[in-house]
VOMARMAR-785616 format. One record per residue (C-alpha): residue number from 1; residue in one letter; x, y, z. Coordinates in steps of 0.001 Angstrom, whole numbers, plus 524288, in hexadecimal, padded with zeros to 5 digits. Example, Ala and Ser with C-alpha at 12.3 -4.5 7.8 and 13.67 -1.06 7.14 Angstrom:
REM VOMARMAR-785616
<r 1, "a", <8300C, 7EE6C, 81E78>>;
<r 2, "s", <83566, 7FBDC, 81BE4>>;
This chain:
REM VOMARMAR-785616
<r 1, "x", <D9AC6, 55D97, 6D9DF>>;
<r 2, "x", <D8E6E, 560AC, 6D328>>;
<r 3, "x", <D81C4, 56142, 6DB82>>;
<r 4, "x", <D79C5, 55955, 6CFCB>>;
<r 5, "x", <D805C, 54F9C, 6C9B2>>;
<r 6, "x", <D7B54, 543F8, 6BF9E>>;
<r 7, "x", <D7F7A, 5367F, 6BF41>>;
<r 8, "x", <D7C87, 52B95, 6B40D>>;
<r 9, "x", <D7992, 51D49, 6B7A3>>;
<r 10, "x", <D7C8E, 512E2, 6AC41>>;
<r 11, "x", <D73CF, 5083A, 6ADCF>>;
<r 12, "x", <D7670, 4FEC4, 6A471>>;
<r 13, "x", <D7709, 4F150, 69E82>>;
<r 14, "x", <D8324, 4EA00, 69E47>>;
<r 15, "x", <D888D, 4E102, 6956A>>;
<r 16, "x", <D929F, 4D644, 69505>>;
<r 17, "x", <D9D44, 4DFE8, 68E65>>;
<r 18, "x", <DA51B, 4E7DD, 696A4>>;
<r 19, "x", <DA9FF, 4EFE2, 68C39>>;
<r 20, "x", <D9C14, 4F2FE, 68721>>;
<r 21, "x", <D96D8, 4F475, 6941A>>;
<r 22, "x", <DA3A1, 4FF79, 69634>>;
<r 23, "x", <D9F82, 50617, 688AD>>;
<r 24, "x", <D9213, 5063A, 68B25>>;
<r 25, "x", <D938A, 50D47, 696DB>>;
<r 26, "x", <D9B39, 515A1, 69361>>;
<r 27, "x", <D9295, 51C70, 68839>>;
<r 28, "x", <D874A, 51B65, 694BF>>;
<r 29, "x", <D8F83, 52453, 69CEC>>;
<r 30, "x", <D91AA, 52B5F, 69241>>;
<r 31, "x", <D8301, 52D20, 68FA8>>;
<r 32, "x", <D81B4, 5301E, 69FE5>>;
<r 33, "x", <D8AED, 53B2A, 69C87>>;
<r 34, "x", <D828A, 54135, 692B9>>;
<r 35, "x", <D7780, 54041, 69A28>>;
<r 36, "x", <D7E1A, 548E8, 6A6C8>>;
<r 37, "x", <D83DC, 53D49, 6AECE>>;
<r 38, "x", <D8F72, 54215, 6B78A>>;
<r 39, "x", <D918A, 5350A, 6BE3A>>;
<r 40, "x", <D8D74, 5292C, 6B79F>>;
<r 41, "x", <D8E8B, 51AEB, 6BE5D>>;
<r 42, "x", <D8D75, 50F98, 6B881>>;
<r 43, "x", <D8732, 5023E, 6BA48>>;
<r 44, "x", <D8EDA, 4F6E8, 6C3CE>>;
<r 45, "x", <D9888, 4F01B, 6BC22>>;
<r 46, "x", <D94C7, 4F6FC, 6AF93>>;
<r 47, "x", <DA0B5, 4EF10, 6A677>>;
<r 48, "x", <D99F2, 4E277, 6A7A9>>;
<r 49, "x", <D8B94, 4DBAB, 6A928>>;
<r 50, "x", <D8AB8, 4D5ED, 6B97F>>;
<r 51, "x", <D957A, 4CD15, 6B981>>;
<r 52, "x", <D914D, 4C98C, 6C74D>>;
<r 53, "x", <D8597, 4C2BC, 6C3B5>>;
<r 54, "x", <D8F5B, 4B5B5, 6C3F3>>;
<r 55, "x", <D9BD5, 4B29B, 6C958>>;
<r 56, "x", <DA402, 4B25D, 6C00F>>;
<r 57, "x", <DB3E5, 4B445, 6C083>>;
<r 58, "x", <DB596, 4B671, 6B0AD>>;
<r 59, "x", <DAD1B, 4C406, 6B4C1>>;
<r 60, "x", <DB8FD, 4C909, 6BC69>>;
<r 61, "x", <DBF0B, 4CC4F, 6AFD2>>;
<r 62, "x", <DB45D, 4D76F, 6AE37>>;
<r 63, "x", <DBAED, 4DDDE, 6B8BD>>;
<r 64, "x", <DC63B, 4E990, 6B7AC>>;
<r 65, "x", <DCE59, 4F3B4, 6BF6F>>;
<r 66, "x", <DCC8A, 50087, 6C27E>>;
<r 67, "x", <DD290, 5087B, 6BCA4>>;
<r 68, "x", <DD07D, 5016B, 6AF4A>>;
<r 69, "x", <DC89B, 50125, 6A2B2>>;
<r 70, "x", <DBA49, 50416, 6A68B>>;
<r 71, "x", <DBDC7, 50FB5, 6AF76>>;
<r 72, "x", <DC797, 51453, 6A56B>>;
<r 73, "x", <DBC1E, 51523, 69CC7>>;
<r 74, "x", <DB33A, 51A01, 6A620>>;
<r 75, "x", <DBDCA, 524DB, 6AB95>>;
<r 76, "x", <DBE01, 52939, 69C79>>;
<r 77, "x", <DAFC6, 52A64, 69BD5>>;
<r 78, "x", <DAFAB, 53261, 6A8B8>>;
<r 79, "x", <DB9E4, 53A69, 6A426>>;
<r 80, "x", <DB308, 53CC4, 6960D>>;
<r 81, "x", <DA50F, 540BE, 69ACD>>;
<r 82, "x", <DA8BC, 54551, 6A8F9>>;
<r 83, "x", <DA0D1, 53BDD, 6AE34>>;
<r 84, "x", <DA355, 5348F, 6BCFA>>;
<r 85, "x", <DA04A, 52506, 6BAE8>>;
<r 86, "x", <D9DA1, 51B0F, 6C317>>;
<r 87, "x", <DA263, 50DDC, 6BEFF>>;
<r 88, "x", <D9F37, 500CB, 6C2CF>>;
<r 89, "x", <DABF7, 4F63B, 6BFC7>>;
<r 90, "x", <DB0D5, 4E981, 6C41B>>;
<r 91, "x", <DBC84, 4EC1F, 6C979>>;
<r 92, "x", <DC91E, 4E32A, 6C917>>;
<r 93, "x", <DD238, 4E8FB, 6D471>>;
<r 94, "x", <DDC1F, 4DEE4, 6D350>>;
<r 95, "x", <DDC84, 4CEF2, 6D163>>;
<r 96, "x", <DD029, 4C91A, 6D629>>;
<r 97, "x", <DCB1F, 4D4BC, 6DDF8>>;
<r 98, "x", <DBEC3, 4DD39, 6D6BF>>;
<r 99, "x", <DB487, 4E5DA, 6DB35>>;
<r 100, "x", <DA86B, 4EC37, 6D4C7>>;
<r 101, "x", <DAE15, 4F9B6, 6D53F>>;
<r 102, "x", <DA7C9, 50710, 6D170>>;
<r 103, "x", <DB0B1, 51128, 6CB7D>>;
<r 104, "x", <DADFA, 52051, 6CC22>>;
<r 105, "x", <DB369, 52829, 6C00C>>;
<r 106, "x", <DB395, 53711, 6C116>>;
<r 107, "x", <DAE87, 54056, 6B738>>;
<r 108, "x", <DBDB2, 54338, 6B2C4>>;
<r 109, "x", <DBE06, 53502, 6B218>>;
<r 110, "x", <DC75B, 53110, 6BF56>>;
<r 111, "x", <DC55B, 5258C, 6C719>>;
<r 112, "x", <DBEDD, 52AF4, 6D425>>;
<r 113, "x", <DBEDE, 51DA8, 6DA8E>>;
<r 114, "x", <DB7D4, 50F5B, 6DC6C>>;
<r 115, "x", <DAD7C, 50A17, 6E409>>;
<r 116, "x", <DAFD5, 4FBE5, 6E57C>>;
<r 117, "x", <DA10C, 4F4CD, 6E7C7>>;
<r 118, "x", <D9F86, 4F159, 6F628>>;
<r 119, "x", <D93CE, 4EA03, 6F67E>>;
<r 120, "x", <D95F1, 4DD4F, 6EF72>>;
<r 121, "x", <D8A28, 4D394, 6ECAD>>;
<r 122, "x", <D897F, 4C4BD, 6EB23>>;
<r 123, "x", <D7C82, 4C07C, 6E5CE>>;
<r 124, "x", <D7789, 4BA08, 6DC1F>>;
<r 125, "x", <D7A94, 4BE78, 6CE18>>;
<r 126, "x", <D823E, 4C999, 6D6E6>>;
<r 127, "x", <D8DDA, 4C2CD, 6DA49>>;
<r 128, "x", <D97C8, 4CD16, 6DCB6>>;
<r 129, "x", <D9F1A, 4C89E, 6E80E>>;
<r 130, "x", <DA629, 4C0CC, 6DD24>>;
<r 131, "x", <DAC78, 4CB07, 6D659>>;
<r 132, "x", <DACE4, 4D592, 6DF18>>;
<r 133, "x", <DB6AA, 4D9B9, 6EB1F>>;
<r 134, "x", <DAC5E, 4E25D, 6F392>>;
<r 135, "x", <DB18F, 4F2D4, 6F221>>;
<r 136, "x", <DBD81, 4F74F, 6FBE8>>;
<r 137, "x", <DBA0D, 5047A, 6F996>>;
<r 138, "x", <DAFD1, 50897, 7022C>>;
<r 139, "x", <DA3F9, 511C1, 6FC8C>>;
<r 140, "x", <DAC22, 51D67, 6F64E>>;
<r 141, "x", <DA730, 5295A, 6EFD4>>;
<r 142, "x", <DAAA1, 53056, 6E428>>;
<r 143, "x", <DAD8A, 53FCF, 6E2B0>>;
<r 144, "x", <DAB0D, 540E3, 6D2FE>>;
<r 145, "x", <DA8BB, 54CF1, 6CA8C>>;
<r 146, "x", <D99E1, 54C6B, 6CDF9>>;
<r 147, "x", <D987B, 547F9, 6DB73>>;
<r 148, "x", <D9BFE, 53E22, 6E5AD>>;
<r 149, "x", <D9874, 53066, 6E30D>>;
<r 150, "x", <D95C0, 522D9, 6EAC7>>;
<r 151, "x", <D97A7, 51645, 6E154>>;
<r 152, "x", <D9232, 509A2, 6E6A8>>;
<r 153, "x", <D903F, 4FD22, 6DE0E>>;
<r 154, "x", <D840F, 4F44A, 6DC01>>;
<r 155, "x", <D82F8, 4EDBF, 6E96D>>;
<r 156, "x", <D86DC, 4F8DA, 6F14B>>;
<r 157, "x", <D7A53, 4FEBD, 6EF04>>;
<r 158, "x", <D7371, 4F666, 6FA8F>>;
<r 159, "x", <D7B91, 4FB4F, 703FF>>;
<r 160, "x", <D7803, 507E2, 70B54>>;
<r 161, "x", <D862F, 50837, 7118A>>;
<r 162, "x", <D8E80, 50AC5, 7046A>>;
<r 163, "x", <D83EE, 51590, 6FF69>>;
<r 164, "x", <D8505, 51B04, 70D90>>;
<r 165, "x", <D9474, 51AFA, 70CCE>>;
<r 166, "x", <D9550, 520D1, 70057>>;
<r 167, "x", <D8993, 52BC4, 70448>>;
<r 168, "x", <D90F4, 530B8, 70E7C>>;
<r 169, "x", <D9D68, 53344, 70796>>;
<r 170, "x", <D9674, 53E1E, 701B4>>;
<r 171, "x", <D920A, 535D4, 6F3AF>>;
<r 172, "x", <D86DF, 53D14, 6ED2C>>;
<r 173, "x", <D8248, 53121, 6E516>>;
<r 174, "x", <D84F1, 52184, 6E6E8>>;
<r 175, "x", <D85A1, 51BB7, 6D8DA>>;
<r 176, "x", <D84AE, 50C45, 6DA6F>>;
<r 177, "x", <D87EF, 504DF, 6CDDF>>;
<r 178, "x", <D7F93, 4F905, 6CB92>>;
<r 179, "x", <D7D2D, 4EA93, 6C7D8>>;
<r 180, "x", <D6EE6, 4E671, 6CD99>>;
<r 181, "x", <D64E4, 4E039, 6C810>>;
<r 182, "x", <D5AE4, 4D4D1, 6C80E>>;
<r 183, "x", <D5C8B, 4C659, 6C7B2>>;
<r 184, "x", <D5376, 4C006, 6BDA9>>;
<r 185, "x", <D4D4A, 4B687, 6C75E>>;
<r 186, "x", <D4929, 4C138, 6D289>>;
<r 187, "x", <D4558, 4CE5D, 6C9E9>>;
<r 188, "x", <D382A, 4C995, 6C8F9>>;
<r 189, "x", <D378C, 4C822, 6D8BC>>;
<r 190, "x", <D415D, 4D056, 6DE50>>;
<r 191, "x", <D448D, 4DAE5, 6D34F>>;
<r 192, "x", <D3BA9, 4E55F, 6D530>>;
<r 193, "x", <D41F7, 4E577, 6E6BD>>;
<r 194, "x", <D4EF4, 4E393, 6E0E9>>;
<r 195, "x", <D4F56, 4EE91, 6D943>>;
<r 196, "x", <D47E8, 4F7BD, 6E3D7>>;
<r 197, "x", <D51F0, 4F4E1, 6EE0E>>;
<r 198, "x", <D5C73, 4F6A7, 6E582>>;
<r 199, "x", <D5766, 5042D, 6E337>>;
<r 200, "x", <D5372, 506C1, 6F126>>;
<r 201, "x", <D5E3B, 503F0, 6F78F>>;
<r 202, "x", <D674C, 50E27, 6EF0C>>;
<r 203, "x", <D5D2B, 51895, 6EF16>>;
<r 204, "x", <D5D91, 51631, 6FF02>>;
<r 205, "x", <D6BA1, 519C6, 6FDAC>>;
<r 206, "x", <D6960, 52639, 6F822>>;
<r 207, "x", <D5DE4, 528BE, 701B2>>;
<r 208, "x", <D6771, 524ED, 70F5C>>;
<r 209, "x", <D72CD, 52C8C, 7097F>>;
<r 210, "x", <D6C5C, 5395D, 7031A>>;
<r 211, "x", <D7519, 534C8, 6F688>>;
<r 212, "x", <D72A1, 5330E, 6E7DA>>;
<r 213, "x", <D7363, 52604, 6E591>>;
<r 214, "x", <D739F, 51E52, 6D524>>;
<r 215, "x", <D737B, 50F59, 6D386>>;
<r 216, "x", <D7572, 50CD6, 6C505>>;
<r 217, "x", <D72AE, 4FC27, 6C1F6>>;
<r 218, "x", <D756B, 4F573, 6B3B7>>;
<r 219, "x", <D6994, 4F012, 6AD69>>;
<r 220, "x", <D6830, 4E4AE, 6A3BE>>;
<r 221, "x", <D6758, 4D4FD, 6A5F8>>;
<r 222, "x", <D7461, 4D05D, 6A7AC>>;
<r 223, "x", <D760F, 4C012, 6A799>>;
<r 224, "x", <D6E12, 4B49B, 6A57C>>;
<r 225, "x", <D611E, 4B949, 6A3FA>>;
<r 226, "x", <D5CF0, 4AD9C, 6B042>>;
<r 227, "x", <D6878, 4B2DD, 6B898>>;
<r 228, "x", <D6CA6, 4BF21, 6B639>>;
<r 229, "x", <D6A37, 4CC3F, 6B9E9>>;
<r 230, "x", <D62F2, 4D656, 6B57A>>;
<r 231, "x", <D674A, 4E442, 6B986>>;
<r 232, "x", <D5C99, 4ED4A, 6BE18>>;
<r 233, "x", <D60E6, 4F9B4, 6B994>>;
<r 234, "x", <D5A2C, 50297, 6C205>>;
<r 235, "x", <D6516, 50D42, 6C464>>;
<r 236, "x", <D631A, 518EA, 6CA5C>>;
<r 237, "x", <D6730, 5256E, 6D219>>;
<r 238, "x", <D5FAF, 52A95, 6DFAD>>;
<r 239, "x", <D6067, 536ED, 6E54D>>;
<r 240, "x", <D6298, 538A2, 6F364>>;
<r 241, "x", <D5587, 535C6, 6F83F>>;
<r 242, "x", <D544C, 52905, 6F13E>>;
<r 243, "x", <D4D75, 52E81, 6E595>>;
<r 244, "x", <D4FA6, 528C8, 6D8D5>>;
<r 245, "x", <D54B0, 53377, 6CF73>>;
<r 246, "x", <D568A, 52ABB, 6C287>>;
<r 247, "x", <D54B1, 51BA2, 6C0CB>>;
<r 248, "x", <D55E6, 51268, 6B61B>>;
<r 249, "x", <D4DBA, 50891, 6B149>>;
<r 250, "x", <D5272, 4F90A, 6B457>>;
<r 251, "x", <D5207, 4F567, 6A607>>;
<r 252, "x", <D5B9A, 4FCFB, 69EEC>>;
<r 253, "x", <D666E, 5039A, 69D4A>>;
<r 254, "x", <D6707, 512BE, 6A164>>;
<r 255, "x", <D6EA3, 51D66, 6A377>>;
<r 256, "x", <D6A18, 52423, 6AF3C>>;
<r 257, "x", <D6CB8, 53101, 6B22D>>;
<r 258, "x", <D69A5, 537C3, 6BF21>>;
<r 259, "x", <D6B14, 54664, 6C433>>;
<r 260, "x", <D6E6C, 547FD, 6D26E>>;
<r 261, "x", <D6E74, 5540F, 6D997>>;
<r 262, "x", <D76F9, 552E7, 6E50A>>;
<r 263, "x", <D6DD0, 55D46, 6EB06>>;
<r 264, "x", <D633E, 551AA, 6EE92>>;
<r 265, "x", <D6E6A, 54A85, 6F8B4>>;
<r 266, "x", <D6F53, 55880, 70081>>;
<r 267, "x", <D609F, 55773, 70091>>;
<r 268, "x", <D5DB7, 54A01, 7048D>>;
<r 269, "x", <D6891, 54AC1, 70E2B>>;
<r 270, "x", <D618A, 55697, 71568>>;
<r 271, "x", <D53D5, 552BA, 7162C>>;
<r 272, "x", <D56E6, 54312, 7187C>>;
<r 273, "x", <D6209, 5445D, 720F2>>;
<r 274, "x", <D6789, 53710, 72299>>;
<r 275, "x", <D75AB, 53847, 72145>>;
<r 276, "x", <D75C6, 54331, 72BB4>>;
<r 277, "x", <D6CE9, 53A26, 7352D>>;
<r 278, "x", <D7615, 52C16, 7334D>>;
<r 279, "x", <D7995, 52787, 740E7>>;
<r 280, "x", <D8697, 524DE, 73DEC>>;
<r 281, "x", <D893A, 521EF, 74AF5>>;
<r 282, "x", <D82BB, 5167B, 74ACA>>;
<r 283, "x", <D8673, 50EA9, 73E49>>;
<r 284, "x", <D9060, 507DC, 7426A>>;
<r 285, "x", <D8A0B, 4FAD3, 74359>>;
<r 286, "x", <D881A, 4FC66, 7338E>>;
<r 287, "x", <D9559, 4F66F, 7341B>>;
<r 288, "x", <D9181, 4E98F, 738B8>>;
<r 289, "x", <D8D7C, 4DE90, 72F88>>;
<r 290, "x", <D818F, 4DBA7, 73813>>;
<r 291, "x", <D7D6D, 4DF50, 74594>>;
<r 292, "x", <D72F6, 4D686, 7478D>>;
């Protein structure tokens, strides 16, 4: 494992063809590759705009097994530019039972493994519960060429328990694939606090775990332009003291591309020591639903 090692986020706009969507990433993560990118993830759900904004059975049909066409491609594309990706597909498992499953490709282009999403919303325009089976797989990491990974999804990222997991199985960054982004009728209002926590809350993830951590979000309106969403971009990777290394803007389409020198988690870790002072003698009530 190297001690620096550069990943490439692909924030970009979706549209309603899978197969262009496919082909336009693909010449992205080519482009990441160029530019230095080792591991490159992509955006949640990247084959299709947010189905979930309705419910919607005809929208099953977007959905496919793994193994099958996408991560062949992907696997070739690995394999070609010895490149790890992280990919974001709906996932048929069998007859009436999906998931919103991340796949990890290694840079000779093998399957490492899934992370099945965990955290499944319901709200409106955000109506996932629909689709999705919630993940039976725990919070895995991933020994590629370049380093050991932790993949969340989307809604995973408000929860300090799954970046916590994944931290202490040794992951050196947490990529979370994303679909966020404002409804028309509350940006005005609520935007500007939306998109703060959403940022906050991951870069406290890095800061409690001494751990890399990258968020990369789709941009673009997707919808009717009263009721639809409209993605805020915003991706990004923190070190492991919260501090933003590289960002994107919320308006348009990027490849971001982010050193990280593994280095800065040994440092963190020493002078903010809060793995070493966790009383875990005394979580056990975190396994309660409430203890009020």
């Amino acid at each position: 494992m190297s001690e620096k090692l550069t990943v490439g986020l692909l924030q970009r706009q979706c549209s309603k063809d899978p197969a262009a969507n496919l082909a336009g990433t693909v010449e992205a993560i080519r482009e990441a590759s160029k530019r230095g990118a080792q591991i490159v993830c992509l955006e949640e759900l990247f084959r299709s705009q947010y189905f979930c904004r309705e419910e919607n059975a005809d929208n099953f049909d977007l959905a496919e097994s793994i193994p099958g066409s996408t991560t062949e491609a992907l696997s070739k594309l690995a394999r070609d530019l010895s490149v790890v990706i992280i990919g974001s597909i709906f996932e048929r498992r069998a007859a009436g039972l999906y998931h919103n499953t991340a796949v990890v490709l290694d840079a000779d282009g093998a399957l490492l493994g899934l992370y099945r999403k965990m955290h499944i919303p319901d709200d409106p325009l955000y109506y996932e519960k629909f689709y999705f089976t919630p993940g039976d797989l725990g919070f895995p990491n991933f020994d590629t060429r370049y380093g050991r990974i932790g993949v969340l999804v989307c809604w995973d990222q408000w929860y300090p328990e799954g970046a916590r997991l994944s931290s202490l199985r040794g992951a050196n960054i947490l990529f979370y694939p994303t679909a966020i982004g404002w409804h028309p009728s509350e940006k005005a209002e609520f935007g500007a606090g939306q998109l703060d926590a959403w940022r906050t809350i991951q870069r406290s993830h890095a800061i409690a775990n001494g751990i890399f951590v990258a968020a990369v979000n789709r941009v673009g309106f997707e919808g009717p332009p009263d009721s639809g969403l409209e993605f805020w971009g915003s991706s990004f990777v923190a070190d492991p003291f919260g501090q933003l290394i590289a960002e994107s803007p919320t308006n348009k389409e990027e490849i971001l591309i982010a050193e990280c020198d593994l280095h800065r988690m040994e440092e963190v870790r020493r002078n903010w020591p809060f793995l070493r002072d966790r009383r875990t003698d005394a979580y056990a009530p975190l396994l309660e639903r409430w203890l009020g």
